[in-house]
GULODREN-497606 format. One line per 4 residues: number of its first residue (from 0); their letters; for each residue x, y, z of N, C-alpha, C. Coordinates in nm, 4 decimals, decimal comma. Layout:
! residues N
NUM = a = X/Y/Z/X/Y/Z/X/Y/Z  ...
! end
This chain:
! residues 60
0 = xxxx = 1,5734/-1,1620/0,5058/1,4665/-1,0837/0,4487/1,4804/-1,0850/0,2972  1,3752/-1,0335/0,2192/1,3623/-1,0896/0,0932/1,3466/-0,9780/0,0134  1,4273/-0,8879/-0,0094/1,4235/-0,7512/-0,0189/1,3654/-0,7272/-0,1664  1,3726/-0,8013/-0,2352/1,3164/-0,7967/-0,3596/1,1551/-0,7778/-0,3921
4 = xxxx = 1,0990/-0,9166/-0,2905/0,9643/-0,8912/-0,2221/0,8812/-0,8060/-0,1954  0,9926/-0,7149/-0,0682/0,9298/-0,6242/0,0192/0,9300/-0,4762/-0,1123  1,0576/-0,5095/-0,1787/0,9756/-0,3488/-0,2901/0,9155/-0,3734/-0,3830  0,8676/-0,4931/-0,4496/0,7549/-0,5490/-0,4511/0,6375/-0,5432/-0,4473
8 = xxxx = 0,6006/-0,5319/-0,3339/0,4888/-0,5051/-0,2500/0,4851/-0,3523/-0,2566  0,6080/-0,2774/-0,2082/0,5582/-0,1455/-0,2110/0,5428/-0,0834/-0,3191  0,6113/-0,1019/-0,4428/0,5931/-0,1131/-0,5952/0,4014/-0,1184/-0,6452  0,3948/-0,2587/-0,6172/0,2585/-0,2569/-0,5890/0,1439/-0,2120/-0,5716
12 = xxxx = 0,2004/-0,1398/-0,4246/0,0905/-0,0533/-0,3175/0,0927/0,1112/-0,3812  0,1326/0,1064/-0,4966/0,1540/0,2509/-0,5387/0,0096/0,2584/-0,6060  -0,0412/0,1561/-0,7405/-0,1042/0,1610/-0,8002/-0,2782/0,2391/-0,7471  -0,3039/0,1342/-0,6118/-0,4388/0,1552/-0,5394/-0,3780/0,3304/-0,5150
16 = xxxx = -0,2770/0,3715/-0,4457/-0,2835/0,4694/-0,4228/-0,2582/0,5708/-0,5136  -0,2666/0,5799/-0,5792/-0,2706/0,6534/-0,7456/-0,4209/0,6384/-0,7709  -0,4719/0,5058/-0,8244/-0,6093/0,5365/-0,8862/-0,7117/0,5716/-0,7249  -0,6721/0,4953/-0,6262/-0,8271/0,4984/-0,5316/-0,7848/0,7015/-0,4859
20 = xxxx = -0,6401/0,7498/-0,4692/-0,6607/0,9097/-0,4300/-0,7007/0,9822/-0,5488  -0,7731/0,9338/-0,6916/-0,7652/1,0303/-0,7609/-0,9596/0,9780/-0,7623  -1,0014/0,8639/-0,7225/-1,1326/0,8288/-0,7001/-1,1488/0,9451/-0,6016  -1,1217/0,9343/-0,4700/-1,1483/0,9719/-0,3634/-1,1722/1,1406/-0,3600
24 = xxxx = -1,0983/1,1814/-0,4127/-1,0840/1,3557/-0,4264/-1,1975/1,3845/-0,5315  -1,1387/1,3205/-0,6431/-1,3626/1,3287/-0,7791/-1,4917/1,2846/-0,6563  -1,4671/1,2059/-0,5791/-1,5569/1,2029/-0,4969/-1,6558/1,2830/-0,3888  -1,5294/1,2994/-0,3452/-1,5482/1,4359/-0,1707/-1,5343/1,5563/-0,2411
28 = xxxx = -1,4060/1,5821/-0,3319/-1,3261/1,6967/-0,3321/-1,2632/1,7734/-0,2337  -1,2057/1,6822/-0,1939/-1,1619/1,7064/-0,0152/-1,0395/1,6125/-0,0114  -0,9137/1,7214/0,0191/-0,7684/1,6351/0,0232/-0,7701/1,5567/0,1592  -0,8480/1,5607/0,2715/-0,8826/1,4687/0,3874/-0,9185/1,3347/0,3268
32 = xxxx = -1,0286/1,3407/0,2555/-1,0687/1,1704/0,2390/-0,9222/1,1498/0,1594  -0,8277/1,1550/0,0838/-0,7484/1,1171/-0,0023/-0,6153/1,0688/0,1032  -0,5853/1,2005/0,2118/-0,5428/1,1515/0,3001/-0,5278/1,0100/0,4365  -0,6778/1,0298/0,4113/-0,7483/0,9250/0,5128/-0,7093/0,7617/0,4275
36 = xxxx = -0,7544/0,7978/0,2854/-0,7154/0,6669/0,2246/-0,5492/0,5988/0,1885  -0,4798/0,6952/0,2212/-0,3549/0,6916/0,2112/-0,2977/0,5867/0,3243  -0,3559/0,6404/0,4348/-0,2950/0,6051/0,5314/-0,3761/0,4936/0,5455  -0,4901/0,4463/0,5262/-0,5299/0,3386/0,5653/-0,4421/0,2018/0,4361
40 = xxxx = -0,4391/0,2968/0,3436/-0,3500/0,2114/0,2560/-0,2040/0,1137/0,2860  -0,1732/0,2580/0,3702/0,0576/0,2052/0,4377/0,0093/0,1335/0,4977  -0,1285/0,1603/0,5922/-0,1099/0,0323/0,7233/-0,1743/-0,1244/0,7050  -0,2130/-0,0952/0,5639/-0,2509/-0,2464/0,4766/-0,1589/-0,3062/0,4240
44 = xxxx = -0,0272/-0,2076/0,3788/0,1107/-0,2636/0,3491/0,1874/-0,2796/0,4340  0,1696/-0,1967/0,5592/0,2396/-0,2619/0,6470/0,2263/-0,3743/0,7079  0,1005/-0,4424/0,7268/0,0638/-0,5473/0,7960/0,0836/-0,6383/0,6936  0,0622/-0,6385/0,5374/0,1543/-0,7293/0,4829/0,2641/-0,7241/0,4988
48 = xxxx = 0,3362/-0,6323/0,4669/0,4945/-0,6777/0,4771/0,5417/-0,7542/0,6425  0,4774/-0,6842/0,7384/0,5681/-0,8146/0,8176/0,4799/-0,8931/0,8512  0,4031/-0,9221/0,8129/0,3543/-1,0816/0,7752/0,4432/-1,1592/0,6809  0,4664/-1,1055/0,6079/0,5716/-1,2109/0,4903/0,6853/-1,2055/0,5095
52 = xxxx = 0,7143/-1,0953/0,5974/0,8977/-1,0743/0,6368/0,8942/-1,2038/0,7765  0,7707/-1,2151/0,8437/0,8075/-1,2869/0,9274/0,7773/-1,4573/0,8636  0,7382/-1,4916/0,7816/0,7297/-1,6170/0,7687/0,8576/-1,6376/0,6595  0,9063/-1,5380/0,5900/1,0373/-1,5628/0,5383/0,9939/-1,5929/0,3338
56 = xxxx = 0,9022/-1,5596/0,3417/0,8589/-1,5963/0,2083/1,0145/-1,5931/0,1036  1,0083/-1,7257/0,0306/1,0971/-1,8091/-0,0279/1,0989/-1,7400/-0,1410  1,1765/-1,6797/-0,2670/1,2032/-1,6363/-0,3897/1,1746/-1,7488/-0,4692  1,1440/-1,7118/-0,6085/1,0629/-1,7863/-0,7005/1,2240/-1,8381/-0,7452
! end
C-alpha cells in the first residue's frame, strides 16, 4: 500500500469539504444538507481509495 497516496487523497478530500459545507449551509441553512454532503463526500473517497489501493498505484 502506498501510504503516502492514500493521505494524499484524504489531504485532498478536505478542501471540497471545507468550501462545498460552507456552500451548502449559505444555501439551506440547515446542518442536514452539510451533513448529507459530507457523507456523500467519504464515500467518494472511499471508492477512490480502494480503487487505487487495489491496483497498487506506483510512487512518482
Amino acid at each position: 500500500m502506498n501510504w503516502p497516496w492514500v493521505v494524499g487523497m484524504c489531504i485532498l478530500s478536505i478542501v471540497p469539504g471545507i468550501i462545498g459545507g460552507g456552500l451548502f449551509f449559505s444555501i439551506f441553512e440547515n446542518w442536514t444538507a452539510v451533513i448529507v454532503w459530507v457523507i456523500v463526500l467519504f464515500c467518494i473517497l472511499l471508492a477512490i481509495l480502494t480503487k487505487g489501493v487495489k491496483r497498487g498505484i506506483p510512487a512518482h
